[in-house]
C-alpha positions as CSV (number, residue, x, y, z in Angstrom):
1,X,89.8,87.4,184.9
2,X,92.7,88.2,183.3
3,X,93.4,84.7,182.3
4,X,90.3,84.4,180.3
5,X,91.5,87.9,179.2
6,X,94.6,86.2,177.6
7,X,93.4,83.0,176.6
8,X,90.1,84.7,174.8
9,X,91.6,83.9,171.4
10,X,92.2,80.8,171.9
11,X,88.4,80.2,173.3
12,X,87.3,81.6,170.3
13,X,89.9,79.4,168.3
14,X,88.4,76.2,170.0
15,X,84.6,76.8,169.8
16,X,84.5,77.8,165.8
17,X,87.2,74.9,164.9
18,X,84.7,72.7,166.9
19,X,81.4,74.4,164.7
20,X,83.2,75.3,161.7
21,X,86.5,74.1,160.4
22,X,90.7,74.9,161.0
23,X,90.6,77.9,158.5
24,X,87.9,79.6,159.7
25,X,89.0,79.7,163.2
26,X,92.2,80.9,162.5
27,X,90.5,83.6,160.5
28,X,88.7,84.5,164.0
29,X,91.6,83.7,166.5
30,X,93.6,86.1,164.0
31,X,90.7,88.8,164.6
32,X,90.4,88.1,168.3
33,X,94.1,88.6,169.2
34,X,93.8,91.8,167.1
35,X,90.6,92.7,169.2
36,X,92.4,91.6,172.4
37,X,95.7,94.3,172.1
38,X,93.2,97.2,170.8
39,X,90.7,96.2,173.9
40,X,93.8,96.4,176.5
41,X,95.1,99.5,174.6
42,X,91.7,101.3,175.3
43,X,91.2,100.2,179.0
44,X,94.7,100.6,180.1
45,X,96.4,103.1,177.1
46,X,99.5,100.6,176.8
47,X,100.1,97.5,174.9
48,X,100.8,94.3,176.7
49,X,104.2,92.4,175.2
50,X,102.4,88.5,175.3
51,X,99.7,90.5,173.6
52,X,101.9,91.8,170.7
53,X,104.3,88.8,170.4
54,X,101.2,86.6,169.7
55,X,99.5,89.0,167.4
56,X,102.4,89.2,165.3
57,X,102.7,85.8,165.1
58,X,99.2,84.8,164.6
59,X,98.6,87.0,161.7
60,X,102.0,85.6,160.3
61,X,101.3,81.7,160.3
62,X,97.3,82.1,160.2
63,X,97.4,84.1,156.7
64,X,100.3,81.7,155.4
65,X,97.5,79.0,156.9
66,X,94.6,80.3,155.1
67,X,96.2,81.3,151.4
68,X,98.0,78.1,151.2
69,X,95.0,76.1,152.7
70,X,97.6,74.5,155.1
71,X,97.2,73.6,158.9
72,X,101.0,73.0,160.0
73,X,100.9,76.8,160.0
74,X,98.8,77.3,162.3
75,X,99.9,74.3,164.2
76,X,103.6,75.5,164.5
77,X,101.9,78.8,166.0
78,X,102.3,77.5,169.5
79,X,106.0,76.3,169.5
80,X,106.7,79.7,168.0
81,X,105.5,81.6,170.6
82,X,106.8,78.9,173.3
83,X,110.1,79.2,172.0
84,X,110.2,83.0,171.5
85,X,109.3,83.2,175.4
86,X,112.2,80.8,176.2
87,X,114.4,83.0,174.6
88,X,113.3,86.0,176.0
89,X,113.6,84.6,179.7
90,X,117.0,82.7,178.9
91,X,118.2,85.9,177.3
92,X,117.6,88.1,180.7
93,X,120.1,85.6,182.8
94,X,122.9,87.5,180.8
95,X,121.3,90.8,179.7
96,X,120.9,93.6,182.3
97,X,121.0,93.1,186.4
98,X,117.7,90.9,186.8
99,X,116.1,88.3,185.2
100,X,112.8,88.5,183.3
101,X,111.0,87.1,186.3
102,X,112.3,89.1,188.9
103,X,111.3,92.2,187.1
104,X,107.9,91.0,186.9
105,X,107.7,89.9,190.2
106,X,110.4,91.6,192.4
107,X,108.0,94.4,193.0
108,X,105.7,91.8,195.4
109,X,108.1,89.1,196.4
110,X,111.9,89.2,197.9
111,X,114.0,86.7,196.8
112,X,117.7,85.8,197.2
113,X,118.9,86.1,193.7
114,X,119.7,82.7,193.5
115,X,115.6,82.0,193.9
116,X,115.2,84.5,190.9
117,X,118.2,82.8,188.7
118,X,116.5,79.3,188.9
119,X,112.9,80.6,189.1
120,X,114.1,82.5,185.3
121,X,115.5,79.0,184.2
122,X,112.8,76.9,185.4
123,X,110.4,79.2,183.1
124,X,112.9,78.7,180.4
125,X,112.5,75.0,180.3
126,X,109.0,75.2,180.9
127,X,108.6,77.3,177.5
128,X,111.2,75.1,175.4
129,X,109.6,71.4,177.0
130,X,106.0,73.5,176.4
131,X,107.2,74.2,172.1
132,X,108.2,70.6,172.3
133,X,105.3,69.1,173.3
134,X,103.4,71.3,170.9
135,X,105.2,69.8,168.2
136,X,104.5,65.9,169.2
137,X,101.0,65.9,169.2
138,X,101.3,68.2,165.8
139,X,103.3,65.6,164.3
140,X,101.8,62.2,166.3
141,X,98.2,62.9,166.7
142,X,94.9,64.1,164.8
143,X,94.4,68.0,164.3
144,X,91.1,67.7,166.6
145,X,94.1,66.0,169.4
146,X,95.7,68.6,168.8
147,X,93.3,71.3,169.1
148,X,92.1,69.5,172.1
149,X,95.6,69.8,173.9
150,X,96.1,73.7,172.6
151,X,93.5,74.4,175.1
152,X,92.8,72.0,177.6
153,X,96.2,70.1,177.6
154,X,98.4,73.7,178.0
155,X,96.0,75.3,180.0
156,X,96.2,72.3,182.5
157,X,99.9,72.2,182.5
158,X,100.8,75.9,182.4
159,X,98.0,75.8,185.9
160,X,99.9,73.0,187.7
161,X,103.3,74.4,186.6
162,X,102.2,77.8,188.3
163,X,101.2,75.8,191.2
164,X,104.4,74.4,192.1
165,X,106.1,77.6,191.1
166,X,104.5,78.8,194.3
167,X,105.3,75.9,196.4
168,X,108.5,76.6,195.6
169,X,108.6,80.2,196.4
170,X,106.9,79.7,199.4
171,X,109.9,77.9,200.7
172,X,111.6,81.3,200.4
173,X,109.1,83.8,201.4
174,X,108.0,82.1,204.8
175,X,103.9,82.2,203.2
């Protein structure tokens, strides 16, 4: 549930650019991220980070998308938020005693901190290969490609890069 939860805005995003047009979706993926942190901050009384980062980021490029009537905007959105993520997790493997994924996870798995160091990198990569491959189809394919791979094509690869992220902590956790 909480998935769909985060991936609502871009839902929304697909189904009106499909209907409608580019502009106008952003125009509702900028209102649906801004319904999505007030939603969480009702139900739960704290705002979620992913939430915020891509609110922020959202209303930046979409507006700029809208009054300048130009899609790389919105199309850069992605890699911005990828690459703002990589930094946050490669940041933690030389700020404070645990990496970003160990503080989010540490409280249900044990790992040697080796497993956590790696586990923090492989995230790392996955954001800055993820901003990267954003940018290709941006720059190498149609805006409906592209559109098409902002939800099916990250979803798919985000899913199976989860999947062996827990094959590989398996190894570790005897499960």
């Amino acid at each position: 549930m909480k998935l769909l939860f985060d991936f609502f805005p871009i839902l929304l995003f697909f189904v009106t650019y499909k209907l409608f047009n580019i502009y106008l979706a952003t125009g509702v993926a900028m209102i649906a991220s801004f319904l999505q942190v007030i939603s969480h901050w009702i139900k739960y009384r704290y705002f979620e980070s992913l939430h915020i980062i891509t609110l922020v980021i959202i209303l930046i490029l979409g507006s700029v998308t809208i009054v300048f009537h130009n899609t790389m905007f919105i199309k850069w959105k992605p890699t911005a938020v990828y690459w703002l993520f990589a930094l946050f997790f490669l940041s933690t493997q030389f700020i404070g005693n645990k990496t970003l994924v160990q503080r989010m996870m540490d409280n249900k798995l044990t790992l040697p901190k080796l497993i956590w160091i790696r586990l923090n990198l492989s995230w790392t990569v996955f954001f800055t290969t993820m901003g990267i491959a954003n940018l290709y189809v941006v720059y190498n394919f149609s805006t409906n490609a592209w559109v098409n791979f902002k939800l099916f094509g990250t979803l798919g690869i985000t899913l199976i890069f989860i999947i062996l992220q827990a094959v590989y902590i398996a190894k570790y956790t005897g499960k």
